[in-house]
N, C-alpha and C positions, 0 to 999 in steps of 0.2 A: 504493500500500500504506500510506505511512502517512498521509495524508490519512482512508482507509475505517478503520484503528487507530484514529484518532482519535475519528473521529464513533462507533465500538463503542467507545469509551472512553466517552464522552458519553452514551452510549445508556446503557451499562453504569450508569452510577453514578446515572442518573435512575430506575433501580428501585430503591434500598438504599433501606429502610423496617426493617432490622436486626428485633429480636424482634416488636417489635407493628407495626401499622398506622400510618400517620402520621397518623391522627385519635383515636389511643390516644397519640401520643406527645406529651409537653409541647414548649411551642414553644421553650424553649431548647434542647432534646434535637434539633428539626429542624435549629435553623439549623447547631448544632454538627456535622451529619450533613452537611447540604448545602454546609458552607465546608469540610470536610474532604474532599469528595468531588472539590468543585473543586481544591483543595490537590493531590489523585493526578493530577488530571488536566493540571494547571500542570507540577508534577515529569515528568510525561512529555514533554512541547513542550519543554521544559531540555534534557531527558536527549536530546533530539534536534535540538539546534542551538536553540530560542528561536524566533518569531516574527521576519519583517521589519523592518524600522525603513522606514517611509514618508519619504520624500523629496522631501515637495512643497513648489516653492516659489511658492504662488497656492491662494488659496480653490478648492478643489473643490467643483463642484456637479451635479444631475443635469443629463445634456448634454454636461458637458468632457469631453475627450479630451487625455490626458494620461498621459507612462509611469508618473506613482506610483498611477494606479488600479489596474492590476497589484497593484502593493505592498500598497493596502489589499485587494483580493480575499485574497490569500494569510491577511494579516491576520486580517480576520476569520472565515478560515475553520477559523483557526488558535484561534481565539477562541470558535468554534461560533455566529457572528451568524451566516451565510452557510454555507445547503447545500452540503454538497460537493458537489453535482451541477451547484452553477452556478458551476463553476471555470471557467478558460478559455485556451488553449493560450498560454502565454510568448511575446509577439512580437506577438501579432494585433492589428488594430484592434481586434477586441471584447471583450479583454482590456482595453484602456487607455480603454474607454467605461464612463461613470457611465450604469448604466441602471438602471431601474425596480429591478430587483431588489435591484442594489447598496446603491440608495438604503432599501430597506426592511432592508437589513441594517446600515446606517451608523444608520441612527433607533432600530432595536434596539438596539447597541453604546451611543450615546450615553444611549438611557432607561437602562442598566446601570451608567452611568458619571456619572450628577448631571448630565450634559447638556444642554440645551435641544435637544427632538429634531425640528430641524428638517432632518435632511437633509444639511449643509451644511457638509463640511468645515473648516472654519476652524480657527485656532489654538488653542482650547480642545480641541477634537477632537483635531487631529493630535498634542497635548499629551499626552492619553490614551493615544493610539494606540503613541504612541512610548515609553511606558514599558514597560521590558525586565520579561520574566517571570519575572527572580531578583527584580525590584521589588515584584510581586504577587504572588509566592510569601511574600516576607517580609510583605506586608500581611495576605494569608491567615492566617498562622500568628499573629499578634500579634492579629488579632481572635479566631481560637479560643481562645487563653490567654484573652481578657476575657468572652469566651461561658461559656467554663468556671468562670472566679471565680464569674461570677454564677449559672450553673445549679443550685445545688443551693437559693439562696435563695430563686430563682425558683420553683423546682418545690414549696418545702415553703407558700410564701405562697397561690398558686393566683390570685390577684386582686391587682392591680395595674395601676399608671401608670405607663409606660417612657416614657422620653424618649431620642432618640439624638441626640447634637448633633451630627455631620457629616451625618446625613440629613436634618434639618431635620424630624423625622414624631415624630410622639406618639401610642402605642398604648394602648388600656386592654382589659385582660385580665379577662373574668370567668368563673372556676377554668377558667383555662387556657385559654378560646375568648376568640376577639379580637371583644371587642365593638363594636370602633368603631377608627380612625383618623385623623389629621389632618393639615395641614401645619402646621407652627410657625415661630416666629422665632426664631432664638436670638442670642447676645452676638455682636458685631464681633471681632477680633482682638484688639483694644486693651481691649474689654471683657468677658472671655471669661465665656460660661457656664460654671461649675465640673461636676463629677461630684460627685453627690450621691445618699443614700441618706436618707431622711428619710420621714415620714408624712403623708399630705394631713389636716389635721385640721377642716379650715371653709371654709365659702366666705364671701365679701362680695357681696352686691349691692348698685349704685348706690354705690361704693367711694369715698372720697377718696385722693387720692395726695400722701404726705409725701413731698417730694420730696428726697431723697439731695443732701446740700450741696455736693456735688463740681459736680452739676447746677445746681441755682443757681448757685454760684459765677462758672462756667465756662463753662455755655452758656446760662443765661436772665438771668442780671443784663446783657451784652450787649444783647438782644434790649430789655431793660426801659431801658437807657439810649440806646437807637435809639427807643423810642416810648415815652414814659411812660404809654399807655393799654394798654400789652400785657398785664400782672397781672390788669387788670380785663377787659379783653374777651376774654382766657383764664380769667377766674373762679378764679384766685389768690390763697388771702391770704394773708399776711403776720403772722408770730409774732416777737416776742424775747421772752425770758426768761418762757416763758409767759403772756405777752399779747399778744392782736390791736392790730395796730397798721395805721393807714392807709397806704396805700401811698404816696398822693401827701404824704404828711407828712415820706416819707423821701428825700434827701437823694442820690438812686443814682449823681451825676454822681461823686460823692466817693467812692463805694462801688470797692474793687476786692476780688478772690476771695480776696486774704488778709487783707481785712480787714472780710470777708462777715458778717455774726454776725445773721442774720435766719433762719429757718426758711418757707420756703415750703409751702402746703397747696392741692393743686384740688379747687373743690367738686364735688361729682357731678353727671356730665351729659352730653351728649351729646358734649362735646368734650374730656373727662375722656381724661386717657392710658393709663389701666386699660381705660375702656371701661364696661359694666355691669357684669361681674363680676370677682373674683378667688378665686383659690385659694391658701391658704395652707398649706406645710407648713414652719412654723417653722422656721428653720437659723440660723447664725450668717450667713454670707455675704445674709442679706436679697434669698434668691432665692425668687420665687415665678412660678406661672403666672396670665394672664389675658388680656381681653377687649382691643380695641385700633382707634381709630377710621382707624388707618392701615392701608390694605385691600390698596392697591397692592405688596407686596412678598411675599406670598402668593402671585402669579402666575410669581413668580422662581424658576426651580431652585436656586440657589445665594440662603439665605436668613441670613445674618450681620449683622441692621441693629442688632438690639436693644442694649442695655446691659447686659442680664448674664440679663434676667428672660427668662420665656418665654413668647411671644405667640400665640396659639390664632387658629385659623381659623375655629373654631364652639364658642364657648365654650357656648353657651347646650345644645348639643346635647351637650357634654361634665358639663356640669351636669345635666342630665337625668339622664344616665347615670351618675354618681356616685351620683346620688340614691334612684336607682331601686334599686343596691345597696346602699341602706339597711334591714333589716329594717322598720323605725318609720315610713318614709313610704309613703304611698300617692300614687297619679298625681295625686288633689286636693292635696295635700299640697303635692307637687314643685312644681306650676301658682301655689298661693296663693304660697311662699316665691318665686320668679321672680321675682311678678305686681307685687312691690312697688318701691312708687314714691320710696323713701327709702332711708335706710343701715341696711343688717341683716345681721348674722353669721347663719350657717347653721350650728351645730356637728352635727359628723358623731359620731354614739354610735360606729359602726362606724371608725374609722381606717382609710385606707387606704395601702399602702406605694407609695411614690414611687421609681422610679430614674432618675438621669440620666447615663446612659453616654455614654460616645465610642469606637462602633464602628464602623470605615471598612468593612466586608462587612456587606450583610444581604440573604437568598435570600427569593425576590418567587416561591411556588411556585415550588420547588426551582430559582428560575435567581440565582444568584448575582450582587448588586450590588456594586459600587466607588464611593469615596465619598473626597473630597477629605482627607485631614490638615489642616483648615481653617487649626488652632492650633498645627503643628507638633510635637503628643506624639510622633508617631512618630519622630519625627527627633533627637529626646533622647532615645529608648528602643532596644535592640536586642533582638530576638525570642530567646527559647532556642534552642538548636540545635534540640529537637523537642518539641516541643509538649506539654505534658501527657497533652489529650485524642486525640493523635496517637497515643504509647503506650497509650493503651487500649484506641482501635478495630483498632489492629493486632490487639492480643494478642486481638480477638473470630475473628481469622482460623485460628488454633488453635484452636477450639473442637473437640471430639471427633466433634461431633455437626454439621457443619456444613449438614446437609443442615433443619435448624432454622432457619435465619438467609441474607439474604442479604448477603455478604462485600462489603468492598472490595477484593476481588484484582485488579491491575491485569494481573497473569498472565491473569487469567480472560478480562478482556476482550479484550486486546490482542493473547495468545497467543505474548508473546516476554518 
């Protein structure tokens, strides 16, 4: 009984599409629909004891035979990875077998959770696995309050650049359809990307990169005193007080980071740390996005290498598409600015609005993600006892006229 509760719970809240369609509804209005539907649906697994805690002590893989695969069946059926229909009687052997099935419900859990979805039990997995449902109930709730800040700026802009830092993805919106997607890199721990609201105002192509003196400082005057040919075979050069100066002129064995007073520059190229392009949306914090001739960390589900800035997987295809929302350019237009072979600003007539959030839930058609606290905000914050947008869609369960709208009544579904 409450295993079939559950999955009509489940069932139940993948129809809410409330007054309009969900291709009438903006995309901040879904996700706030689809993290609060999950939200009923977490309160009810509480309200009825919580999930398992998995007890394994050894990588689980497809094949092992082991009493915590039990554990994870329950799990993730409790989780809606795993049909109810492929439960399996407490005790058996084929209860405590990783089999096929299992295995496609352990690679769904993990794509839902920042995972690498190979399958494969391990410590990151069971890490997931094992956080309690009062955990993600609180997670829940603390992204809807940041869904909600942002929903109404979201909805009156219609077009925009969203950036999420715990998912490592970069959306662009145009009036309201997701034109495009990507993966990103965003700031290390130590280096964190901020949240920001700012305007994309130009691009660079074939950029130089002034490079931030904490960087010199700290981690390339090292490198230049390990090989005095590194400046130049990196295409580096070398400023004080507003004049180029030779590199080998200078003196680096003597140089240390407090008593650095050189300004480094890379010139454009193929081994440029920008890459070809960049985007600029002016801010104090000297955050921007761009291009990056580091490829290999894009393949990573968990993507935290950068310094602060944010690093594009297809910048070029991201430029297009800016561009393209420009009234003033035409596709010869976009082609010619690219095409060039030097340093050139792009100013945009049209501004476009930039946000950089940090939202650990975002629904992937209507299925609800989980997404690390990389930086730990949540853990210096505590959630309101109920949520804003919590009190609202309740109060739509009152409606006079309900036979207009489809409800979150978890009565409805559950029938207790």
């Amino acid at each position: 009984m409450f295993k079939q509760s559950f999955r009509a719970l489940l069932t139940a809240g993948m129809l809410f599409i409330g007054m309009h369609s969900q291709a009438e509804q903006a995309p901040a209005t879904l996700q706030i629909n689809a993290l609060y539907q999950e939200l009923q649906a977490l309160h009810w697994v509480d309200q009825r004891g919580g999930w398992p805690s998995v007890d394994a002590d050894r990588t689980l893989e497809p094949g092992s035979v082991d009493a915590a695969i039990a554990q994870v069946r329950k799990r993730l059926i409790l989780a809606g990875d795993l049909p109810t229909h492929q439960a399996m009687p407490d005790g058996g052997v084929e209860a405590q077998t990783y089999d096929a099935q299992l295995q496609a419900a352990v690679i769904r859990f993990q794509s839902r959770h920042g995972l690498e979805p190979d399958g494969i039990i391990g410590p990151g997995t069971l890490r997931a696995m094992n956080v309690s449902v009062q955990s993600r109930i609180q997670q829940l709730e603390r992204s809807i309050q940041r869904w909600d800040a942002l929903a109404a700026t979201l909805d009156q802009e219609g077009s925009y650049l969203l950036v999420n830092i715990p998912e490592f993805t970069l959306r662009l919106y145009d009036q309201q359809q997701l034109a495009l997607d990507m993966r990103v890199v965003v700031g290390t721990t130590r280096r964190q990307t901020p949240e920001l609201q700012e305007s994309l105002e130009y691009l660079v192509v074939n950029p130089f990169w002034y490079v931030p003196r904490r960087i010199s400082a700290y981690e390339l005057l090292p490198k230049v005193q390990a090989d005095p040919s590194y400046l130049e075979n990196k295409q580096y050069e070398v400023w004080k007080d507003g004049r180029k100066v030779e590199a080998s002129q200078v003196a680096w064995q003597d140089v240390t980071p407090d008593s650095f007073e050189y300004s480094l520059r890379q010139r454009p190229g193929a081994g440029n740390s920008l890459g070809q392009v960049k985007f600029m949306l002016p801010n104090s914090s000297n955050i921007y996005l761009h291009d990056t001739p580091s490829r290999s960390h894009f393949s990573k589900p968990r993507r935290a290498y950068s310094h602060g800035c944010i690093r594009l997987e297809d910048p070029f295809r991201l430029a297009r598409a800016v561009l393209a929302m420009q009234s003033n350019m035409s596709d010869e237009d976009i082609e010619r600015q690219l095409a060039k072979n030097y340093n050139a600003r792009i100013d945009l007539d049209e501004h476009l609005p930039v946000h950089i959030v940090y939202i650990t839930n975002w629904a992937h058609d209507g299925v609800v993600h989980y997404y690390d606290d990389i930086y730990g905000h949540h853990a210096r914050t505590q959630p309101a006892e109920e949520p804003a947008p919590v009190q609202r869609y309740q109060a739509a369960n009152d409606d006079p006229q309900p036979k207009t709208r489809l409800t979150w009544s978890v009565v409805a579904a559950t029938g207790n």
